[in-house]
N, C-alpha and C positions, 0 to 999 in steps of 0.2 A: 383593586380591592376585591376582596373576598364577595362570591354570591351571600347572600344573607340566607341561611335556615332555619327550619322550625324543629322543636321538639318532635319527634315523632314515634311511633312505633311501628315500624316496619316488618313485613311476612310474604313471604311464596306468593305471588298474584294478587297483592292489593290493588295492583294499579289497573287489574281486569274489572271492571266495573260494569255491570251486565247491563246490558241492553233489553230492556223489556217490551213484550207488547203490550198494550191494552188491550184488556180484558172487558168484558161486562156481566154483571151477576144475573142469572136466571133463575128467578125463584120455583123449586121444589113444592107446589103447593101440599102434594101428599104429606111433605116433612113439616114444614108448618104449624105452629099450632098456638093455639086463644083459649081462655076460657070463657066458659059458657057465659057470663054475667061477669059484669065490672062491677068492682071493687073499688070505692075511693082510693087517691094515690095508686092504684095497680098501673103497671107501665105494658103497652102494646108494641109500641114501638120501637122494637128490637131486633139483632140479626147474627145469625149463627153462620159462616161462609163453611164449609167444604172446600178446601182445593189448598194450594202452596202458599204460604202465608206474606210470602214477598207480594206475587202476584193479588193476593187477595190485599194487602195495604196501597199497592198504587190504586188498585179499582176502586177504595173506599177514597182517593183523596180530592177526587170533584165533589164530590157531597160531604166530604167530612175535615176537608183541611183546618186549622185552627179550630175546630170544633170538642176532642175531646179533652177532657178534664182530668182521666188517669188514666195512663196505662202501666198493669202488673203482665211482665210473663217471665215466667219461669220455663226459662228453654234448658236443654239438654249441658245436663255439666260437663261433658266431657271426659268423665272418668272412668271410661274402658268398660266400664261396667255393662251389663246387657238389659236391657227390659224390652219385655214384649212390644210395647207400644212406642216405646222410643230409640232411635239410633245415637244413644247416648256415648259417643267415643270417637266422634269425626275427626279426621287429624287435626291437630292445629291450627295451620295455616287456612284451610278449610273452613273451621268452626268459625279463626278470627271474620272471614269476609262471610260468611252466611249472618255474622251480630252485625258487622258493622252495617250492610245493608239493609236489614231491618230494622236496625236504631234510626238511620236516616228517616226512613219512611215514617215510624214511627214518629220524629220529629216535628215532621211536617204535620201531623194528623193532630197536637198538641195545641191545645190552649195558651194564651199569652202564660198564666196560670197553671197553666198542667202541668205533669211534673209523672216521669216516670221511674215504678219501681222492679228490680230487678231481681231474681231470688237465686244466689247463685253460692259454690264452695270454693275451697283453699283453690281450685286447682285453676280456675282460671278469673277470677275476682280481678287479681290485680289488673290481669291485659283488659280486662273485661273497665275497669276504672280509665283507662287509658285510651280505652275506645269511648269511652264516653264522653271524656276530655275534650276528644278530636273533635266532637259532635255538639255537644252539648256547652261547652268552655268549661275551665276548671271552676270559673265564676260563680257557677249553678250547678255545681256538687253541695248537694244537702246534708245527706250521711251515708255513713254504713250502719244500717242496722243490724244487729245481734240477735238471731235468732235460734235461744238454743229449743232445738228440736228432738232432743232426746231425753229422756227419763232416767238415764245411769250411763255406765260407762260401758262402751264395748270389750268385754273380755278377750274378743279374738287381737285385737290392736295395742301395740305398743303407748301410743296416745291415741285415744279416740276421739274421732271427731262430735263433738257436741253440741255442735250450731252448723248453723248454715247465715250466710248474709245475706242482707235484702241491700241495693246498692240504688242511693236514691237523688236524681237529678231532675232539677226544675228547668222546665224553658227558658224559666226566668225567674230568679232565687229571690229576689224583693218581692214581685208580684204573689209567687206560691208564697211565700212567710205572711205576708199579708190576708191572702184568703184561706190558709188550711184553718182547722178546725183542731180545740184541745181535747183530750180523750175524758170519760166517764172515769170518777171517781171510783176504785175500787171500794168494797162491802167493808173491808177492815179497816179503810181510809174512812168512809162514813162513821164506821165505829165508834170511831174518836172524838166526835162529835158530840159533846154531852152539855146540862145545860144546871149545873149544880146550884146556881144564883138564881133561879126561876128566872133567867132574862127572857120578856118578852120577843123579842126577836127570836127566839129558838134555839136548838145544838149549836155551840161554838167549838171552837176550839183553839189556845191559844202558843204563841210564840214566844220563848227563853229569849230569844235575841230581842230584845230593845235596844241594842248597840249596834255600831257599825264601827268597821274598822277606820282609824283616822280622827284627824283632831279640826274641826271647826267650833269658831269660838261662839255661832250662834247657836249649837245645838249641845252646850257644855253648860247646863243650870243644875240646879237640885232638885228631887224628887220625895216630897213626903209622902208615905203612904197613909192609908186612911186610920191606924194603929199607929201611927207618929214617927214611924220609924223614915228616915233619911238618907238616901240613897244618890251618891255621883257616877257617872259614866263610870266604867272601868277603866285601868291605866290603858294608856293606849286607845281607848276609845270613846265615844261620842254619840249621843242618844241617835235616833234614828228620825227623829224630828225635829223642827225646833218648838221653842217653848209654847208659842201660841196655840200649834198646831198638836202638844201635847195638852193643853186643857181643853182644847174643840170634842178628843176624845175620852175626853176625863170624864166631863159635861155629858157626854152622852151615852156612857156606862161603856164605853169597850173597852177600859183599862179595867184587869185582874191581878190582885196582890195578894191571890190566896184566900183560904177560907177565915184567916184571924186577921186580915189585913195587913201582914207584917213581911211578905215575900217579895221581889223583887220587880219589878213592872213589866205586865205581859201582854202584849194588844190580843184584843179578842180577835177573829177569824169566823164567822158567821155560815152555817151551813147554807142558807137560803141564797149566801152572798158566793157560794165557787162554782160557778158553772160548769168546772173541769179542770184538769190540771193539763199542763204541759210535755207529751211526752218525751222520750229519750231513747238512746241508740239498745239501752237494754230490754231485749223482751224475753222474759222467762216463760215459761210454759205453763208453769200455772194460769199464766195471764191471757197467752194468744194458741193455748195447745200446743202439741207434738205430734212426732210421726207414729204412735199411737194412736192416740186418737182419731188423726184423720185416716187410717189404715180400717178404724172399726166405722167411721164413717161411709168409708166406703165399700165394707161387706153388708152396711144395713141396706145400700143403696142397691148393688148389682150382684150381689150374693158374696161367698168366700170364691168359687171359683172364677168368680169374674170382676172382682174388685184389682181397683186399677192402680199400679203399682206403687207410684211416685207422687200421691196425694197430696195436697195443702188443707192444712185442718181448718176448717170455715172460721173459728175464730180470729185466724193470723191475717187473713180477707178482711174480715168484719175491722180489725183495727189499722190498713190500710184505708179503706173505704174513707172510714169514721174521718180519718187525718185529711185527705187528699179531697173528698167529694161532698155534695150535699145533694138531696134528694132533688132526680131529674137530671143531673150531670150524666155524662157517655163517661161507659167505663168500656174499654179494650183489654183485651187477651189477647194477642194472634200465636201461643201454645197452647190454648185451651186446655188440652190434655182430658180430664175427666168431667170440665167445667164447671168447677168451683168458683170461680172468680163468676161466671155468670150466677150461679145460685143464689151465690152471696151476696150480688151488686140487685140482684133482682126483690130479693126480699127484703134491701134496706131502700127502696123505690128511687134506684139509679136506674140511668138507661145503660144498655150495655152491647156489644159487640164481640163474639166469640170467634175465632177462625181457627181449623185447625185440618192437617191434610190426613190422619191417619182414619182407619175406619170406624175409631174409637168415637168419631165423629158422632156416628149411627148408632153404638152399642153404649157408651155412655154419656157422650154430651144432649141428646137429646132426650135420650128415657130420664135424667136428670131432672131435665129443666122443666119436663113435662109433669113432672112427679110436684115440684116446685112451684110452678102454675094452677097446677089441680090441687094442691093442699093436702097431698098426700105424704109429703118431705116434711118428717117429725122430727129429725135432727138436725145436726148444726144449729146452727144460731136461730130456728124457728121459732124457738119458744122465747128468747130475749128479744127479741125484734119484734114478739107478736105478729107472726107471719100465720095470715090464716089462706091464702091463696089468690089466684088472680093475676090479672096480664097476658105477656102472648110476647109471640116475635115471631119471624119468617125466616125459613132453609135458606138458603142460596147454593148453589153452585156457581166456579169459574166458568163461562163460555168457551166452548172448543178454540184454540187455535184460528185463526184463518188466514196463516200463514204454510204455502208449501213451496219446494223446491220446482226450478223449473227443470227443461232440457239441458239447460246451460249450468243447472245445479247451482243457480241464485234462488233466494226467496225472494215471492211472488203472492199476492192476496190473492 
């Protein structure tokens, strides 16, 4: 008989699996920084690493194994392309084993609960799905979300690309659906909310469907409305209650049949009664920004000539956060990149975890966070969060090596 095997996806030196040393973080106190006075809810206890992001995830997993709640990074897509700060085009085979072993780690660092988000394009999503597979099971595949990120269409492009995908997996898909969080009600979703009946409970707003598809013979009665008029399920269908449970709401004013009483039965919907809606794989940019906006986001921050290339608009943050965390939960980056993901996780009073090797490290993950801190950060989500300032967190650097070669050209502590 046949060995048995598994689905897999296979590349150039999967099967080289690095051998790492331990490390340990020596904190930068120069880099550092607090503010002057605490703030209710202001979080201290935070940490920005410097060094190789592998290396900086094993060093976090004695103190942080099961411990964080989300991780977002948005690593390098691979598309040939150049930016200053990133070596965005690594072959293939290469790219695959630099994700796969940071997913691992990553993994490990994960809440029963936690659940990590990915922000990636066409070019390597799929294998990018398949490494996560390997890792994660296909079990605890949550979505893809849709992120369109641009404003119009690229004129220089036959199809232009108009999204990017955020690619999103739970440690454990029961646990995360159970404790994520629904999203705030959009202004024109409030809108709708009116309240023409003076009903004391407040803005309503109500539902055309009192039917449901399907024939049960207990929710198949007649409906008079309060104008006399006499109403049956539609062919095909069957109230959405049964009878009893339609006079519980009769009785207590939620049923609407128009301003003459003669229009079809609408359950009211209570503003004071939706906490949130439910979100979905589409996010337009009206809702969570563009590469616009987060572009001018970050000329307010570091100027025009030192704004950082490949930005995430703190809104698209803000609505991860919102989904995945609650105030006090670890949020992980290990791309940091211009540290957004810490701004963001800091002013909605997450704890947060930034690693990144580049020297962007210096030039804008910390003038950032420091600006953030101090209450000097008037954009992004400041003003919706009511971010007045406050908190802190500590530099780290990886510790040297303490591995050399001997005479015999072995390593040797």
């Amino acid at each position: 008989m046949a060995a048995k095997t598994k689905l897999e996806l296979t590349w150039i030196g999967k099967s080289n699996l690095p051998r790492l040393e331990p490390r340990i973080l020596i904190e930068e106190e120069s880099l550092s920084h607090h503010a002057k006075s605490r703030r209710d809810g202001a979080v201290f206890n935070n940490t920005v690493i410097k060094g190789d992001n592998l290396l900086a995830l094993k060093a976090l997993e004695a103190s942080y194994r099961d411990s964080v709640r989300c991780a977002f990074i948005d690593p390098p897509y691979n598309t040939g392309s150049a930016f200053e700060q990133y070596d965005d085009g690594i072959e293939h085979s290469a790219w695959l084993s630099l994700m796969r072993d940071r997913l691992d780690a990553i993994y490990e660092l994960l809440t029963n609960d936690g659940s990590i988000w990915v922000s990636i394009d066409d070019n390597e999503m799929p294998y990018l799905r398949i490494l996560l597979d390997e890792r994660f099971g296909r079990s605890n595949f949550v979505a893809s979300v849709i992120w369109q990120k641009r404003i119009g269409p690229d004129s220089r492009a036959v199809l232009g690309a108009a999204h990017d995908y955020i690619v999103v997996y739970a440690k454990n898909r029961t646990a995360f659906i159970e404790a994520s969080n629904s999203i705030p009600l959009r202004d024109d979703q409030v809108a709708e909310f009116k309240n023409p009946d003076n009903d004391p409970r407040g803005p309503w707003t109500s539902s055309s469907n009192f039917s449901a598809q399907g024939f049960r013979k207990n929710q198949m009665y007649k409906i008079v409305t309060p104008a006399g008029v006499e109403y049956l399920p539609p062919t095909g269908r069957c109230w959405v209650t049964v009878e009893a449970e339609y006079h519980r709401l009769l009785a207590e004013g939620r049923m609407w049949f128009g301003k003459d009483g003669k229009s079809v039965p609408r359950k009211k919907t209570y503003l004071n009664e939706r906490t949130g809606q439910q979100p979905w794989t589409w996010w337009p940019n009206s809702e969570v920004g563009h590469t616009q906006e987060s572009k001018k986001e970050s000329i307010a921050l570091f100027g025009a000539d030192n704004a950082f290339a490949t930005p995430k608009p703190e809104r698209l943050l803000h609505r991860i956060l919102a989904i995945a965390t609650n105030p006090g939960d670890i949020v992980l980056d290990s791309f940091a990149g211009s540290g957004t993901t810490g701004a963001v996780a800091h002013k909605m009073g997450r704890r947060w975890i930034m690693v990144e090797l580049g020297d962007h490290c210096e030039t804008h993950v910390v003038p950032r966070l420091n600006k953030v801190i101090d209450g000097e950060d008037l954009g992004g989500i400041t003003k919706a969060v009511g971010w007045k300032g406050g908190g802190g967190y500590r530099y780290y650097k990886l510790a040297p090596s303490l591995l050399e070669k001997d005479q015999f050209d072995n390593w040797v502590i």
